[in-house]
C-alpha positions as CSV (number, residue, x, y, z in Angstrom):
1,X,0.0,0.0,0.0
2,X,1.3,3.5,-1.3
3,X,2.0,5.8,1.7
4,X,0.2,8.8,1.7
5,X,2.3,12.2,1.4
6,X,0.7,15.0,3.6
7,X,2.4,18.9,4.0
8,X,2.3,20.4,7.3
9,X,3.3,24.0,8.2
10,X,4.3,22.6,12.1
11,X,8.5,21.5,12.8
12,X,8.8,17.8,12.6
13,X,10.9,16.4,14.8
14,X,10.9,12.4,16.5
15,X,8.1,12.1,18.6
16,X,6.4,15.5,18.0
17,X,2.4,15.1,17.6
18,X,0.9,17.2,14.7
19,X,-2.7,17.7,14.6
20,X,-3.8,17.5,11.0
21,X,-5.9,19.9,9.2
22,X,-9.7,19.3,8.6
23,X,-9.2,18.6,5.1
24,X,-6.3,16.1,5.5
25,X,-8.4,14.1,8.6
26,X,-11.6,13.8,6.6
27,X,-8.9,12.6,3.4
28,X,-7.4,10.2,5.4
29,X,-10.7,8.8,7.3
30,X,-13.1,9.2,4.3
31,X,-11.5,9.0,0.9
32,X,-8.4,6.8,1.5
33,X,-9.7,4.8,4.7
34,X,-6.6,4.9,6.9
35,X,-7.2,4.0,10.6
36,X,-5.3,4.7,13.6
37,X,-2.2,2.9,13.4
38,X,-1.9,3.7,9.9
39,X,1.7,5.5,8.6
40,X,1.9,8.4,6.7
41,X,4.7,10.4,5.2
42,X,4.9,14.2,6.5
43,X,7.0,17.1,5.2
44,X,7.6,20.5,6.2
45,X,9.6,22.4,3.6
46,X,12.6,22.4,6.7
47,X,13.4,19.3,8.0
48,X,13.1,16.8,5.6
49,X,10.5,14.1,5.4
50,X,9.3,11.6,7.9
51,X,7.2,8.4,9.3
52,X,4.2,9.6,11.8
53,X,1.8,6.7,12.9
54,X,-2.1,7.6,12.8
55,X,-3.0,8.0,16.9
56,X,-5.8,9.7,16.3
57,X,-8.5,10.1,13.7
58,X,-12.2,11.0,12.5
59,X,-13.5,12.6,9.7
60,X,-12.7,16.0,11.4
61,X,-9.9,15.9,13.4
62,X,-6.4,13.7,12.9
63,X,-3.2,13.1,15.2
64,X,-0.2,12.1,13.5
65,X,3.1,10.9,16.0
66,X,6.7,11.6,13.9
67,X,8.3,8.4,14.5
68,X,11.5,8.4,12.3
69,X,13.0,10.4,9.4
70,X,12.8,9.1,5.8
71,X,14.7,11.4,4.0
72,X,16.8,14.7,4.7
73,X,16.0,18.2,3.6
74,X,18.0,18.7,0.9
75,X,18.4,21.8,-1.1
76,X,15.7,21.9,-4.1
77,X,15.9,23.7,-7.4
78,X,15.9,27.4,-7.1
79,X,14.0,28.1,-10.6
80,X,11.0,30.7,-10.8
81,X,8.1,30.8,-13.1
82,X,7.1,34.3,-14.3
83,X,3.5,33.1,-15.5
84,X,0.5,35.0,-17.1
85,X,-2.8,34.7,-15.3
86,X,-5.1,32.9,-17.6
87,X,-8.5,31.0,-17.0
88,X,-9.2,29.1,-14.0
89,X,-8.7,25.7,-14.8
90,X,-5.7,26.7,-17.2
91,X,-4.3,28.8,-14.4
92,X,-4.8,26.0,-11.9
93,X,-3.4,23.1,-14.4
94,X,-0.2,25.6,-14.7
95,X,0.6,25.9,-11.1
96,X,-0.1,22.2,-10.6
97,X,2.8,21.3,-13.4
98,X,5.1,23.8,-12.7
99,X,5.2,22.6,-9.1
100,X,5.9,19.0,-10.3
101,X,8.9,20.4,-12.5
102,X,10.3,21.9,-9.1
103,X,9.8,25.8,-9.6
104,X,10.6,27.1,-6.7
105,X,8.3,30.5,-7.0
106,X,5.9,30.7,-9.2
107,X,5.2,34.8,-9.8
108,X,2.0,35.8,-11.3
109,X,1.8,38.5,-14.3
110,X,-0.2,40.8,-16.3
111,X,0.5,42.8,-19.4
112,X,-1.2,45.1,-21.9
113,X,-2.7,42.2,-23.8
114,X,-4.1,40.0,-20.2
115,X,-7.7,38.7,-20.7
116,X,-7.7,37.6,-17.2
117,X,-6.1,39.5,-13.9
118,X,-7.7,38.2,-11.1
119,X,-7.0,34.7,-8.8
120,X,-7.8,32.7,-6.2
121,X,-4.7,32.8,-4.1
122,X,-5.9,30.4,-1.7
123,X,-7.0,27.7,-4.1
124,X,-3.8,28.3,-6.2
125,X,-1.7,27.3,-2.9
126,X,-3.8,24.8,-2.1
127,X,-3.0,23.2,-5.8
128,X,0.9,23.5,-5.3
129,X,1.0,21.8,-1.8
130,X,-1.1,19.3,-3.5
131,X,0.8,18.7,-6.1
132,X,4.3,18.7,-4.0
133,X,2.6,15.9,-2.0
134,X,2.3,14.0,-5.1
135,X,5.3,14.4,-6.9
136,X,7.7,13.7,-4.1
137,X,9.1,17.0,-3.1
138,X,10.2,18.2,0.3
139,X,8.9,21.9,0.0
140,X,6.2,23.5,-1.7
141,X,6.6,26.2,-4.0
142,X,5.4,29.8,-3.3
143,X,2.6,31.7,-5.4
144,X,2.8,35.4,-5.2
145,X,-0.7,36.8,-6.1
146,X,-0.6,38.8,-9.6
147,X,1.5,42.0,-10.6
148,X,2.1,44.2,-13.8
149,X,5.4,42.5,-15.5
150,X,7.2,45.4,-15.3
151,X,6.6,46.3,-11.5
152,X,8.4,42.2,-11.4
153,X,10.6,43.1,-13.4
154,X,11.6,46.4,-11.9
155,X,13.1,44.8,-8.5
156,X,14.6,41.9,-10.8
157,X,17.7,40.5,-9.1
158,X,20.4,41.1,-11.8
159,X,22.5,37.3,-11.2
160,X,19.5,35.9,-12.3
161,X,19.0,34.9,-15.7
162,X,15.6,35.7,-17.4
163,X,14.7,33.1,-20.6
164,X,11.7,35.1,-22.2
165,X,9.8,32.7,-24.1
166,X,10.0,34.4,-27.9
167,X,7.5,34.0,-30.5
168,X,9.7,36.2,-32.9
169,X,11.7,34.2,-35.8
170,X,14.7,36.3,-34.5
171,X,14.8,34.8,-31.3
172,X,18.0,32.1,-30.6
173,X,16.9,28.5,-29.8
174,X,16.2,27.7,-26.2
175,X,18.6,25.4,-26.0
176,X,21.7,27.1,-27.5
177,X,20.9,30.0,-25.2
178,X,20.6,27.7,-21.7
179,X,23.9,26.1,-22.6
180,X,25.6,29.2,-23.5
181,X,24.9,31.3,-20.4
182,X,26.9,31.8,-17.8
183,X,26.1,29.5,-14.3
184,X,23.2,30.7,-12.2
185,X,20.1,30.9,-11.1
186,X,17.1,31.0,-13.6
187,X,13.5,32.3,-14.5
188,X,10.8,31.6,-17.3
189,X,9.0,34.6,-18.7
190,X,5.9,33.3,-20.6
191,X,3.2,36.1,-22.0
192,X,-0.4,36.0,-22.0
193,X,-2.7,34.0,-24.6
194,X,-3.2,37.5,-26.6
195,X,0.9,37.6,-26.2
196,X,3.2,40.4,-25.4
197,X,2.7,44.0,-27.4
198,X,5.8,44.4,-29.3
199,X,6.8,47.4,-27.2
200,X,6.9,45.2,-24.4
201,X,9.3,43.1,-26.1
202,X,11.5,45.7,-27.1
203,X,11.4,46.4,-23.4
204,X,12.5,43.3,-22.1
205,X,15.4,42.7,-24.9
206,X,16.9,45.5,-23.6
207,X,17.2,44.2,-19.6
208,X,20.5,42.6,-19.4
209,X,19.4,39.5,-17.4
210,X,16.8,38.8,-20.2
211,X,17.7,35.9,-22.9
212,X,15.4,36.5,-25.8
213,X,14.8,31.9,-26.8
214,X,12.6,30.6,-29.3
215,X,11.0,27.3,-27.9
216,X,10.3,25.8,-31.6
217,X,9.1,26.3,-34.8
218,X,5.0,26.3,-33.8
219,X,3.2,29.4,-31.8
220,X,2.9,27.4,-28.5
221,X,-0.1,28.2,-25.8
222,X,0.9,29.9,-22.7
223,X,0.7,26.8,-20.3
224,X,2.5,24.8,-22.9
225,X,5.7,26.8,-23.3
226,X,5.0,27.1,-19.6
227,X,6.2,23.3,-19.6
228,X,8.4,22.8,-22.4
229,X,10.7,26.1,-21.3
230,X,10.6,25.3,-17.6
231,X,11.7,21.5,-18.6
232,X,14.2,22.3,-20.6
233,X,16.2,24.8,-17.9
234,X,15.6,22.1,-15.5
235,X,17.1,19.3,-18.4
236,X,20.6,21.4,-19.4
237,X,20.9,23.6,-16.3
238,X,18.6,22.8,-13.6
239,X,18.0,19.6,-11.2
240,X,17.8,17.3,-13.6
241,X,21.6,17.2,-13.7
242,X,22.2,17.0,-10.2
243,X,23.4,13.4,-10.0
244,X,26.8,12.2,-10.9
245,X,29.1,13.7,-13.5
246,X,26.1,16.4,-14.5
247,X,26.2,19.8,-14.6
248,X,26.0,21.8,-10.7
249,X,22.9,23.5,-10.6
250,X,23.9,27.0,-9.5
251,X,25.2,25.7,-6.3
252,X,26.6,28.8,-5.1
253,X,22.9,30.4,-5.3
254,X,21.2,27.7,-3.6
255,X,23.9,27.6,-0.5
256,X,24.2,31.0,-0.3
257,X,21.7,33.3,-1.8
258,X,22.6,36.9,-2.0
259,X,19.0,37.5,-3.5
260,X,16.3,39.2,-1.6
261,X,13.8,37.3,-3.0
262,X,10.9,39.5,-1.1
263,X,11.2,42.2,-3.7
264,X,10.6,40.5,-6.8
265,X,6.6,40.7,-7.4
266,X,6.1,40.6,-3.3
C-alpha cells in the first residue's frame, strides 16, 4: 500500500504530535480509509520528510506521531516561473505542473494584452501543496498573487537569468541560449494568450538578465511553453543534472543566496 504524502506547516521532529488539518483528517478517514495505526509520510519544507503513525483520527480531526525520518531536507531547485494569469482551470493546471517540474516560486503576471487578472490565491496554494505531496518534493513552491510584469521586473535581481519565451523568428533556440549562459540561477517569462505587445518586447530585450529563446518552430499556448521552457532549464541547467558527472545547478545560489527574494513581485 502506497504511503500517503501529507504537508504540514508545524517543525517535525521524532516524537512530536501534529494535529492535521480538517481537510487532511476527513482525506485520510473518508477517501483513503486509513485508521489509527496507519503510517503516513509528513513534510515541512525544513526538516526533511518523515514516518508519523495515525494516533488519532475521525473525519474531522487527525493526530499524527513523527516516528522516524525518511529522507533529509535537501536543497531543491531554485528556478522561478514568471506566469500570465489565464482561465481558472488553465491557471490551476499551470501551477499544478510547474510545481511537479520543481519551480521554486511561481510569480503571477499581467501585461497590456491580459484577458484575465484576477485569482484565487488560496486555491492556487492549495494546488501546489497538492501537487508537491504527489510528486515527491520536500517543500512547496510559493505563489505570489498577480503584478504588472514590469513592476516584477523592476526589482529583478540582476544574477539571475531571465529566458523570455519568444514568438519572434529572430529569437536564438532555447537550448543554444541555456547552454551558452553563464552559471546561475534561472526564471521563465511566458506572455499572455493575446501575447506580449511588441513594445513590451523591445522592453524586455533591452534588460541585461533577459535571454530572448525561441522554444520551436510552432506558436505554443501559454501553459504549454510554460512546460516545455521550464523542462528544458531544468534538463541542461537545472536539477535534472544534479546526479553524478552532470552539470552543478547554480550551487553557489542555492547555498548561499545573495538575492532578496521578497522584492521581486512581493
Amino acid at each position: 500500500m502506497t504511503e500517503i504524502r501529507l504537508f504540514v506547516p508545524a517543525p517535525l521532529a521524532r516524537g512530536a504530535t501534529i494535529a492535521a488539518s480538517p481537510g487532511q483528517a476527513h482525506y485520510l478517514a473518508a477517501v483513503m480509509r486509513r485508521a489509527i495505526g496507519d503510517t503516513v509520510l509528513l513534510f515541512d519544507g525544513r526538516t526533511g520528510e518523515w514516518r508519523a503513525r495515525i494516533s488519532g483520527l475521525s473525519r474531522k480531526a487527525a493526530m499524527l506521531t513523527v516516528e522516524e525520518q525518511t529522507r533529509p531536507q535537501a536543497a531543491e531547485s531554485d528556478l522561478w516561473l514568471l506566469a500570465p494569469v489565464l482561465r481558472r482551470e488553465t491557471t490551476e493546471w499551470m501551477v499544478e505542473k510547474a510545481t511537479e517540474l520543481g519551480v521554486a516560486r511561481i510569480l503571477l503576471t499581467t501585461s497590456a494584452q491580459s484577458a484575465v487578472t484576477r485569482t484565487n490565491p488560496d486555491r492556487l496554494a492549495a494546488i501546489a501543496t497538492e501537487a508537491a505531496e504527489q510528486c515527491g518534493r520536500l517543500g512547496v513552491p510559493e505563489v505570489v498573487p498577480p503584478a504588472p510584469v514590469a513592476r516584477v521586473l523592476a526589482g529583478w535581481p540582476p544574477r539571475r537569468h531571465l529566458l523570455l519565451a519568444d514568438e519572434s523568428r529572430a529569437a536564438p533556440p532555447a537550448c543554444a541560449v541555456i547552454t551558452g549562459a553563464a552559471a546561475g540561477a534561472w526564471a521563465l517569462l511566458v506572455g499572455p494568450e493575446g501575447g506580449f505587445t511588441e513594445r513590451e518586447l523591445d522592453g524586455f530585450r533591452k534588460l541585461p538578465f533577459c535571454l530572448p529563446a525561441s522554444l520551436g518552430p510552432r506558436i505554443l499556448r501559454a501553459e504549454t511553453a510554460a512546460v516545455i521552457g521550464l523542462g528544458l532549464i531544468q534538463a541542461l541547467a537545472g536539477d535534472w543534472q544534479d546526479r553524478p558527472g552532470g552539470r552543478p545547478h547554480d550551487a553557489a545560489t542555492r547555498e548561499g543566496k545573495s538575492e532578496d527574494v521578497r522584492s521581486v513581485g512581493g
